[in-house]
C-alpha positions in Angstrom: 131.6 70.9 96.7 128.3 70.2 98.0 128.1 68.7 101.6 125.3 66.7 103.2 125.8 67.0 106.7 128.1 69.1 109.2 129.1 69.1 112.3 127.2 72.8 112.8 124.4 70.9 111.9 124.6 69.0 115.1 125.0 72.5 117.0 122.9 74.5 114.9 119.9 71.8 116.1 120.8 71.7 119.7 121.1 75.4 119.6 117.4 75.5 118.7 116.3 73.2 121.0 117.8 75.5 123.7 115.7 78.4 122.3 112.4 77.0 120.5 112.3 73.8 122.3 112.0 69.9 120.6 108.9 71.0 118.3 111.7 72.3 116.3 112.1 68.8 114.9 108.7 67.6 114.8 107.5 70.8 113.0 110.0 69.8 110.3 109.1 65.8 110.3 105.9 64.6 109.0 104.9 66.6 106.2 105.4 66.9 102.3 107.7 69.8 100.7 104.7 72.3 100.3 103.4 72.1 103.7 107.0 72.4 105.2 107.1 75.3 103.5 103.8 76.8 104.6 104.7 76.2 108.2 108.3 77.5 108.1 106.6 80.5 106.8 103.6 80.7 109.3 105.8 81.8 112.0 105.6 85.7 112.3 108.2 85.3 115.3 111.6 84.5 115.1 114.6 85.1 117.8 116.9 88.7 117.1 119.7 86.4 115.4 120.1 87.1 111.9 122.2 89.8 110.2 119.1 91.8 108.6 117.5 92.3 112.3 120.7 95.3 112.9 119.9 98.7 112.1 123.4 100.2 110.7 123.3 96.8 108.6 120.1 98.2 107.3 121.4 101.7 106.7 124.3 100.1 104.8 122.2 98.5 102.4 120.7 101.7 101.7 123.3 103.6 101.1 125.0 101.1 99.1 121.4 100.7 96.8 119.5 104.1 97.3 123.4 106.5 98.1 121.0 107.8 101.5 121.5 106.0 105.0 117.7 106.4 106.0 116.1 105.8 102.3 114.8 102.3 101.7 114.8 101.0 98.3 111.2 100.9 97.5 111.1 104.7 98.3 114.3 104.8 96.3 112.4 102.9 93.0 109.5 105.1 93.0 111.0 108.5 93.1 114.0 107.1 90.5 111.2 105.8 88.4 107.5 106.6 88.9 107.6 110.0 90.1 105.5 110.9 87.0 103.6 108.0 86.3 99.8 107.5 87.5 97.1 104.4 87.7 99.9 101.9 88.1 99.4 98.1 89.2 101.8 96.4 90.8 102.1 92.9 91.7 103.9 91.6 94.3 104.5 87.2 94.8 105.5 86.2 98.2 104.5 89.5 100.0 104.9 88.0 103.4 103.5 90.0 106.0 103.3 92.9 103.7 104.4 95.9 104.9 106.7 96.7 101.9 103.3 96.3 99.6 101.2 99.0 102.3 104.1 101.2 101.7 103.9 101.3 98.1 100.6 101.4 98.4 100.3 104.8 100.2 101.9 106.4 97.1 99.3 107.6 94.9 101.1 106.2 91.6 99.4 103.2 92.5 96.0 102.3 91.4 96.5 98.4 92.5 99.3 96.6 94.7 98.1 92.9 94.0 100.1 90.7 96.2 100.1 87.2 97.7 101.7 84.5 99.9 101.3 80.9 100.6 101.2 81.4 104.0 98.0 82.1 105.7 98.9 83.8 108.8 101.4 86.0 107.0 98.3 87.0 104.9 96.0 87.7 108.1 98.9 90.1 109.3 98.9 91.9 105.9 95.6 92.2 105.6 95.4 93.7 109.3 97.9 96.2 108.8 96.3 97.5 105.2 93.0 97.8 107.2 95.1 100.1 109.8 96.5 102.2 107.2 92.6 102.6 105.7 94.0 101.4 101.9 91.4 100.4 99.2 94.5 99.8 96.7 95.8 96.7 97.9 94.7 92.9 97.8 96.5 90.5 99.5 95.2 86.9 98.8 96.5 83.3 100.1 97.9 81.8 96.8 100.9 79.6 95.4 103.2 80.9 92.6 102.7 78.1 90.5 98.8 78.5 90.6 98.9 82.3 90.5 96.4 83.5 87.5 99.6 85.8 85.9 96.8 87.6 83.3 98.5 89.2 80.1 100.0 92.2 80.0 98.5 93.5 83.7 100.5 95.0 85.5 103.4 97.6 85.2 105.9 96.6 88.2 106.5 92.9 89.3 108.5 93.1 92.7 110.3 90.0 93.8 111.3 90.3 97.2 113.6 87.9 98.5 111.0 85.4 97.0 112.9 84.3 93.6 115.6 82.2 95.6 112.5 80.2 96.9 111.9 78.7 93.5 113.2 75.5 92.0 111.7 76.1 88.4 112.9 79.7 87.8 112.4 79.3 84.2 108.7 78.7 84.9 108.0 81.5 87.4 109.8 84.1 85.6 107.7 83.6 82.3 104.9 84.0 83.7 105.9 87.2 85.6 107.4 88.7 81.7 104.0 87.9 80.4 101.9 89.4 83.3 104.2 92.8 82.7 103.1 94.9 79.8 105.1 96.4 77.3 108.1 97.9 78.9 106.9 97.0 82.3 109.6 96.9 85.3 110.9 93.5 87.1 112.1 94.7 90.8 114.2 92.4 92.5 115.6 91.7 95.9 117.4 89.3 96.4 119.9 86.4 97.5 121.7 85.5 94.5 124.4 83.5 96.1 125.0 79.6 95.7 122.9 77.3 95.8 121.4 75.8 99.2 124.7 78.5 101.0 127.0 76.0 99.9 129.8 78.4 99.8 133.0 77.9 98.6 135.9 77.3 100.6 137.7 80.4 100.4 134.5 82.5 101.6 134.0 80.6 104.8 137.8 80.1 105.6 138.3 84.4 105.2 134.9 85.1 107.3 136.1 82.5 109.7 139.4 84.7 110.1 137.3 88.0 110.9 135.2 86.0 113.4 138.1 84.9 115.1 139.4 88.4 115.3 136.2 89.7 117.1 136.0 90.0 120.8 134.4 87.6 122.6 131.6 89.1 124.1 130.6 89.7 120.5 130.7 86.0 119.4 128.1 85.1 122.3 125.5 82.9 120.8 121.8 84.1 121.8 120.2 82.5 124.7 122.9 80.4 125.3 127.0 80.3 126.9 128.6 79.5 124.0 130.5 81.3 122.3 130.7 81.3 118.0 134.5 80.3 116.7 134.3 78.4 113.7 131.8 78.9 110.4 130.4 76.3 108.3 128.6 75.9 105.6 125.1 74.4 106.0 125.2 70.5 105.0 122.3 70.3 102.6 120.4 67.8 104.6 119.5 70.2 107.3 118.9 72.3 103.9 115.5 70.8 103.2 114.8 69.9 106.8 114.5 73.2 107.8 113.2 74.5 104.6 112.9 72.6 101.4 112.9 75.9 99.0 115.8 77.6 100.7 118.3 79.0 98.4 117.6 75.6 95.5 118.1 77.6 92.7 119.3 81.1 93.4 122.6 81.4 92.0 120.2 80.9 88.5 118.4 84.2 89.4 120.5 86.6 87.2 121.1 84.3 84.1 117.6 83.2 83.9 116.3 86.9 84.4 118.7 88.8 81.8 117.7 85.9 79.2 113.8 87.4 79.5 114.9 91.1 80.5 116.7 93.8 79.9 119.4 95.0 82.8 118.3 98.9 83.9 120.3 98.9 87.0 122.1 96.8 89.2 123.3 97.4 93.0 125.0 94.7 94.8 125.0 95.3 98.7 126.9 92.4 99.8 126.5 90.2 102.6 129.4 87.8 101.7 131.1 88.5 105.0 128.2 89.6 107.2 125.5 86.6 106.7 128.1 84.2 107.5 129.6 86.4 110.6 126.5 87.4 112.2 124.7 84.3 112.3 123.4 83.9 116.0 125.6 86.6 117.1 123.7 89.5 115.7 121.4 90.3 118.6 124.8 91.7 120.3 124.9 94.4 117.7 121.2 95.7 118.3 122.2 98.6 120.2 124.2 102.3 119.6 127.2 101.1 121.4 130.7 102.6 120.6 132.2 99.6 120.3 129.8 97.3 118.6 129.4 100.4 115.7 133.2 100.3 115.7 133.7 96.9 114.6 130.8 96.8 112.4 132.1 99.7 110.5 135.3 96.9 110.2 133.5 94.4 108.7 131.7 96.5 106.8 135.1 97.5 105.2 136.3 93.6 104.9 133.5 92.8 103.4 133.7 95.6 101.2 137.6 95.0 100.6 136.2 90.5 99.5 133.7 92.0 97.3 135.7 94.2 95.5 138.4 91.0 95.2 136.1 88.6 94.4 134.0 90.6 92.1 130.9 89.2 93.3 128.0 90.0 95.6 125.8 87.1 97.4 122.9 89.7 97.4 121.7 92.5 95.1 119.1 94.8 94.3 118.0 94.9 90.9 115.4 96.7 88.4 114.6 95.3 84.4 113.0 96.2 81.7 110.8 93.9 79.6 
């Protein structure tokens, strides 16, 4: 069941007035869908409080995508399947900042990494950091997916990067990346592929809620700020498109819509069921090599593990496909 507003709602805003101050509502009031957008995705700061900010939560997902604690999947995706290859292009939509696209781009399979954001100070930083690293391979550009020019049969890899769960009109988007890819071209995926706008069902929230509870309380501390985390709820949808308009509208679509265009090479679900919900605000008390904090990480690691493995499903998931 889909709910509008929450009482975390109410805490999650004053929360972020503590940190960020009141321009967190006026930077969210004002503007159409697109420019909300843009401007949620301008910031290149944000505060240490999500899950993807800890290292061993790193390391797990790549052992659980690449088998090696210190192997990141890109590396993992060329060596699996370009070792050989030469003169690739590769385009990647949404690149962010990107520093996953400079990385492929220092492999010499690639004679292009064509990527793009609708951000414009994400693109400055890319752009920077590929002038750093002295590439000529790369081209990052400020453009919208919609209006991308996808030109037949160009490239050879597509990477979607936790970009696809941004788009309402998957259908669309995912044509025009099949006929971008030439024959036998690779789809690489990302991604959250969860439900829709983190409306989670009932029985997710209410078992992560019990593993919360369980953890000490000098874990639970909320950043910046003396309270402490007890309860889990699941975003009402209101604060949703507030706080960003594309957030999760369409992902738990991402697989159907993809295997109808592509074939499945592999699959490797890493999770985040438990964690994302957990560590929310709490996870800059797990940034450092304490005993204790590795300890009970390793325990959710195996609840989660333990839910996935009941439930059969995985709210995020690295993928690769085959046109």
């Amino acid at each position: 069941m889909k709910t509008l507003i929450t009482i975390d709602d109410f805490f999650d805003l004053y929360y972020k007035i503590q940190i960020k101050g009141l321009n967190i509502i006026t930077d969210r009031l004002g503007f159409n869908t697109k420019s909300r957008v843009k401007n949620v995705w301008n910031r290149s700061t944000n505060p240490p409080t999500n899950w993807w900010v800890i290292p061993e939560i790193q390391k797990r997902w790549n052992v659980l995508i690449s088998g090696q604690p210190n192997m990141e999947y890109q590396n993992y995706f060329v060596n699996k399947y370009l070792i050989d290859k030469r003169n690739l292009k590769l385009l990647s939509p949404g690149c962010g900042n990107g520093i996953k696209e400079v990385e492929y781009a220092k492999y010499e399979n690639f004679e292009l990494v064509d990527a793009f954001d609708i951000a414009p100070n994400r693109i400055k930083d890319a752009i920077t950091n590929s002038k750093k690293n002295g590439l000529d391979n790369i081209a990052f550009s400020i453009n919208d997916l919609l209006k991308f020019d996808y030109k037949n049969n160009k490239y050879d890899i597509v990477v979607c990067d936790m970009i696809l769960h941004h788009i309402k009109r998957l259908d669309i988007i995912l044509e025009k990346v099949k006929n971008t890819l030439k024959p036998g071209g690779l789809l690489v995926i990302n991604e959250y592929v969860g439900p829709n706008r983190f409306q989670f069902p009932s029985e997710q929230i209410s078992h992560a809620e019990k593993l919360l509870k369980d953890m000490p309380t000098n874990f639970r501390g909320r950043w910046n700020s003396n309270s402490v985390k007890s309860k889990i709820y699941k975003p009402g949808i209101l604060r949703m498109i507030l706080a960003d308009p594309s957030e999760a509208i369409n992902s738990e679509n991402i697989l159907p819509e993809i295997t109808k265009r592509f074939e499945i090479i592999e699959e490797k679900p890493y999770g985040g069921n438990m964690l994302h919900l957990i560590l929310k605000d709490i996870s800059h008390n797990f940034l450092n090599d304490d005993d204790d904090a590795l300890k009970l990480l390793t325990q959710l690691f195996e609840a989660e593990d333990e839910f996935i493995h009941s439930n059969n499903s995985s709210d995020f998931l690295f993928g690769v496909y085959r046109k």
